[in-house]
C-alpha positions in Angstrom: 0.0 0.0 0.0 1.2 3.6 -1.2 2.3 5.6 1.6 -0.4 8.6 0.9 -2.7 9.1 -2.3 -2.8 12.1 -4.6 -6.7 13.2 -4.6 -7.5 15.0 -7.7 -10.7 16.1 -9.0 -11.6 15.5 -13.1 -12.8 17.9 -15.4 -13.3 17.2 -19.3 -12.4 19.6 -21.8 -13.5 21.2 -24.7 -11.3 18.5 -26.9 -13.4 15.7 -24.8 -10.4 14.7 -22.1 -10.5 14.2 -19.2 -7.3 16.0 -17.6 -7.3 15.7 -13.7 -6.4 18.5 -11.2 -4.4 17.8 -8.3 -6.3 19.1 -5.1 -5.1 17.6 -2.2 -3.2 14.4 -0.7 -5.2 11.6 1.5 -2.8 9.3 4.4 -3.9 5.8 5.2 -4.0 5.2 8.7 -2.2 2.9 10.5 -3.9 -0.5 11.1 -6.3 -1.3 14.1 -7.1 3.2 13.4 -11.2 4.1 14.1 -10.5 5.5 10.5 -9.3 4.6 7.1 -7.8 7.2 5.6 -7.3 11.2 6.5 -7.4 14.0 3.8 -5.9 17.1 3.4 -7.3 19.5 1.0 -6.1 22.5 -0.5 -8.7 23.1 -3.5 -12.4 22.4 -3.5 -13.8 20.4 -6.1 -16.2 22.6 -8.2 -17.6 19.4 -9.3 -17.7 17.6 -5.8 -15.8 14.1 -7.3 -12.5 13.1 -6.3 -10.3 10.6 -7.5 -7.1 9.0 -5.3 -4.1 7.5 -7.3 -0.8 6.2 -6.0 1.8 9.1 -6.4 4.6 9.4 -9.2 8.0 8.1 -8.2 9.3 11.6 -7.8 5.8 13.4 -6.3 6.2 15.2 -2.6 2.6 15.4 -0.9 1.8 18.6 -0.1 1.0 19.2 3.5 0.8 22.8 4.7 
């Protein structure tokens, strides 16, 4: 399991693509946690959908 997730949110553009903006980073939590998984956003999704992939090889999270 990836360390953290990049959460990005999907928009489709005029040329019918679907390119996806990067708008925060989710953490897994440790095993035996209450929760699954903590985000941290930085953008809200105009859209309200989000999408989590594993990060790039060379991709910091963003935590401020």
């Amino acid at each position: 399991m990836a360390k953290y997730y990049t959460v990005t949110t999907p928009d489709i553009g005029k040329d019918g693509k679907t390119r996806f903006h990067r708008v925060g980073v989710a953490f897994p939590q440790n095993a035996g946690a209450k929760s699954f998984m903590t985000l941290q956003l930085f953008a809200n999704p105009v859209n309200g959908e989000l999408v989590l992939f594993e990060p790039k090889v060379d991709d910091d999270p963003v935590v401020e």
